[in-house]
Backbone as CSV, one residue per row, in Angstrom:
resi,resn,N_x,N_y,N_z,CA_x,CA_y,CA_z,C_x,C_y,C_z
1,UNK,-33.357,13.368,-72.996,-33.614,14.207,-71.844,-34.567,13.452,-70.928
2,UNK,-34.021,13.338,-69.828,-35.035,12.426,-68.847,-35.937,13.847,-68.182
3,UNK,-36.605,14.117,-68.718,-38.084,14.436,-68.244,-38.518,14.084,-66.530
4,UNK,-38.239,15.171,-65.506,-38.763,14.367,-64.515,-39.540,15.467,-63.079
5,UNK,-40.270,15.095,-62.263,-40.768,15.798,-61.434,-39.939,16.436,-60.088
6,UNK,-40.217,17.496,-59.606,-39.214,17.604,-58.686,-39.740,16.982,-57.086
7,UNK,-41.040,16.266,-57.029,-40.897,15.746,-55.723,-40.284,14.339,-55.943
8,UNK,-40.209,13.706,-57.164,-39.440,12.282,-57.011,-37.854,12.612,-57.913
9,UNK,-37.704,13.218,-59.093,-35.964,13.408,-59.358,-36.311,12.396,-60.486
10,UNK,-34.510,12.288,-60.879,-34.301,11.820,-62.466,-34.614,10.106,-61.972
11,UNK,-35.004,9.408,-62.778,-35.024,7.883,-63.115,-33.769,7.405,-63.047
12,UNK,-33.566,6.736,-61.984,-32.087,6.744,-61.596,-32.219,5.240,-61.913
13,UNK,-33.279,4.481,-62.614,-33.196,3.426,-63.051,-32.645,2.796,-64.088
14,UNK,-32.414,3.901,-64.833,-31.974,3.581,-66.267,-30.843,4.463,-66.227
15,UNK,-30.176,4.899,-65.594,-28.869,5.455,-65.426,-27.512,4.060,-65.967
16,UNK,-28.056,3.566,-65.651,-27.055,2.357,-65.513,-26.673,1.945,-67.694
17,UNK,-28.533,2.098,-67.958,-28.980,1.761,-69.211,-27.677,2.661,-70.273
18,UNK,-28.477,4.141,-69.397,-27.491,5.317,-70.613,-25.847,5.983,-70.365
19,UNK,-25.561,4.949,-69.378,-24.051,4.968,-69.241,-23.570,3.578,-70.459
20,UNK,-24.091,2.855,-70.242,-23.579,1.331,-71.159,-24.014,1.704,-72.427
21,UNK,-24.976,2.716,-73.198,-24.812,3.382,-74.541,-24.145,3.869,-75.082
22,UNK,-23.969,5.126,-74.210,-22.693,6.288,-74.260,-21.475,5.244,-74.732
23,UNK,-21.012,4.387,-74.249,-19.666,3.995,-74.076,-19.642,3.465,-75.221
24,UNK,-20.895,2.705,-75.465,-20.907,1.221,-76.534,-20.958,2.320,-77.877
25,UNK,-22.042,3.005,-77.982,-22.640,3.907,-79.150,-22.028,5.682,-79.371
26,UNK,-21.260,6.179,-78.744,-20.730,7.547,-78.877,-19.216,7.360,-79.555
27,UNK,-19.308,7.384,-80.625,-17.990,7.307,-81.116,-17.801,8.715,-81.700
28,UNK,-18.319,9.135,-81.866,-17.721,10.723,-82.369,-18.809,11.609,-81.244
29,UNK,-19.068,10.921,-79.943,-19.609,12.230,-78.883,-20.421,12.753,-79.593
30,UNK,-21.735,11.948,-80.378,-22.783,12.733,-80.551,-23.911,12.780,-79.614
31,UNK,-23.458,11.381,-78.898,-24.956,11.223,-77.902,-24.575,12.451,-76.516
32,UNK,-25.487,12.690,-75.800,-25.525,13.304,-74.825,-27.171,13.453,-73.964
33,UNK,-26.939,12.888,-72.781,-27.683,12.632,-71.873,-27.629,13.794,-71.099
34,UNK,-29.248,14.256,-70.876,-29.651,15.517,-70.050,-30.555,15.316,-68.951
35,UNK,-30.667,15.875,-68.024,-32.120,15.890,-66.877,-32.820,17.003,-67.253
36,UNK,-34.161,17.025,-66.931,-34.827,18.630,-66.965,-35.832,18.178,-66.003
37,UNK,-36.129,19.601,-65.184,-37.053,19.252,-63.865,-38.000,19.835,-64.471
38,UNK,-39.347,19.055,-64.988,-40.588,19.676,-65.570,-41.361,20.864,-64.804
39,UNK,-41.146,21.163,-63.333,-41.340,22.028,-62.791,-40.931,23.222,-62.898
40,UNK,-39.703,23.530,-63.275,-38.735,24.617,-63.243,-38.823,25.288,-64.852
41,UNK,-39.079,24.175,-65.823,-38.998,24.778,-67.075,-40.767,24.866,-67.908
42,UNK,-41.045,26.165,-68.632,-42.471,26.374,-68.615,-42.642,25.702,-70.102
43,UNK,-41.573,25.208,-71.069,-41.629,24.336,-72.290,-42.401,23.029,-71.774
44,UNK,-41.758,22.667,-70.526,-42.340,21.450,-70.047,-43.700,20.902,-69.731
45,UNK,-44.503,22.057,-69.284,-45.243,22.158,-68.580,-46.197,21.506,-68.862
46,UNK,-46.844,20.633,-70.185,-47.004,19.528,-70.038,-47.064,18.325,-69.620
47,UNK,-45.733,18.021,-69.297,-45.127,16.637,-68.484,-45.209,16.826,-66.663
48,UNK,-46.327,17.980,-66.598,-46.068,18.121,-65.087,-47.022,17.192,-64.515
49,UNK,-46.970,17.009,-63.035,-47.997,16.081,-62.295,-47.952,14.401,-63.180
50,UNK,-47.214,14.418,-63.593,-47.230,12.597,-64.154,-46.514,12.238,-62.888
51,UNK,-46.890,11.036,-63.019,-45.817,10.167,-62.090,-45.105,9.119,-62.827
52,UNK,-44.923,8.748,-64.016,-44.499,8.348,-64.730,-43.127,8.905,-65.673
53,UNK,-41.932,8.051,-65.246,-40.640,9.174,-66.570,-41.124,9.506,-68.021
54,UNK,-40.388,10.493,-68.188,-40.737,10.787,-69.874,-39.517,10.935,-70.122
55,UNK,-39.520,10.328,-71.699,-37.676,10.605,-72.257,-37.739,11.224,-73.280
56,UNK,-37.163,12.582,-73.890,-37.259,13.043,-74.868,-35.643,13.039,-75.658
57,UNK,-36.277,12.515,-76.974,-35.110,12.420,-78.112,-34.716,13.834,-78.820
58,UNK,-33.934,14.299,-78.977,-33.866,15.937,-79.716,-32.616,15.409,-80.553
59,UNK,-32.884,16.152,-81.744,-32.082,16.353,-82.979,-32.045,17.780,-83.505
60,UNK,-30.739,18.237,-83.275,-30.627,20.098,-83.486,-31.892,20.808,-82.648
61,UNK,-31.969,20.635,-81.432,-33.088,21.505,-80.991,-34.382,21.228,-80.787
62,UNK,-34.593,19.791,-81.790,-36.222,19.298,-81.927,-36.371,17.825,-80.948
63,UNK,-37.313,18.163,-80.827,-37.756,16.766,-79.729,-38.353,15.915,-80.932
64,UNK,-37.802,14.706,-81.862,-38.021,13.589,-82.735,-38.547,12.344,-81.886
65,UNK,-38.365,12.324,-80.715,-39.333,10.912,-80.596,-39.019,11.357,-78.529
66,UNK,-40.622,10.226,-78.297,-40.654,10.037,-76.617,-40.771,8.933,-76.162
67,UNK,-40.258,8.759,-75.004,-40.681,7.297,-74.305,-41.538,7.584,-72.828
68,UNK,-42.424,6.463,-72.792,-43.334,6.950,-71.867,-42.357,5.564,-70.906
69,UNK,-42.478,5.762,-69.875,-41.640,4.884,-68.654,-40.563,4.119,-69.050
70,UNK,-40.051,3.232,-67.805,-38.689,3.233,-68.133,-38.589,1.569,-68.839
71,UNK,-38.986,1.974,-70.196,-39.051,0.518,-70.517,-37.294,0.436,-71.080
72,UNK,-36.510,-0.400,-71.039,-34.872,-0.296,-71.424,-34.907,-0.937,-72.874
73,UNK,-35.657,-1.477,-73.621,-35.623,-2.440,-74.857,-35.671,-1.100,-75.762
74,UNK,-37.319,-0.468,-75.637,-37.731,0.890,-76.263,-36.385,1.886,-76.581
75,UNK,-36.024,2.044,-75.171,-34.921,3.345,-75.071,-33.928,3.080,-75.731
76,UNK,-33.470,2.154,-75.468,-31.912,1.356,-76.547,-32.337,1.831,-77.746
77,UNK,-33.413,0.984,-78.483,-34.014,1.382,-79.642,-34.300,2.785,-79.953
78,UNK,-35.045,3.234,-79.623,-34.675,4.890,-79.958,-32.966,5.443,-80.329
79,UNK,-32.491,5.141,-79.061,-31.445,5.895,-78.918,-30.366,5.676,-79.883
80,UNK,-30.243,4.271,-80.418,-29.649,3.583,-81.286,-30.246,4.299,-82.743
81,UNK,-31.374,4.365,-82.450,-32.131,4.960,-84.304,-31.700,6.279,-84.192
């Protein structure tokens, strides 16, 4: 879940990253890529006023791991584990 603010929007930097996963790594359509506007949702409300992306990993419902900016080595890695 790309984690993001609503005066700047999703990290359209690593878009590129979690399209070339999906393709390479979804063989039975488990992965799935989300946006959430930390503003709009009050779970979030933590991640508000950063200016920095946040990426959250979820497994059945649970958030299992985060990435703090858009590092692409990290995220692969996660996303791959």
């Amino acid at each position: 879940i790309d984690v993001y603010q609503a005066w700047c929007g999703p990290c359209k930097a690593v878009l590129n990253l979690f399209r070339k996963l999906k393709t390479e790594f979804d063989d039975d359509d488990v992965l799935h890529f989300a946006v959430a506007e930390a503003d709009s949702i009050p779970t979030l409300e933590p991640f508000r006023k950063r200016c920095e992306p946040v990426f959250l990993f979820c497994v059945n419902g649970k958030i299992i791991a985060m990435v703090r900016g858009a590092n692409a080595p990290l995220l692969t890695k996660k996303t791959i584990e």
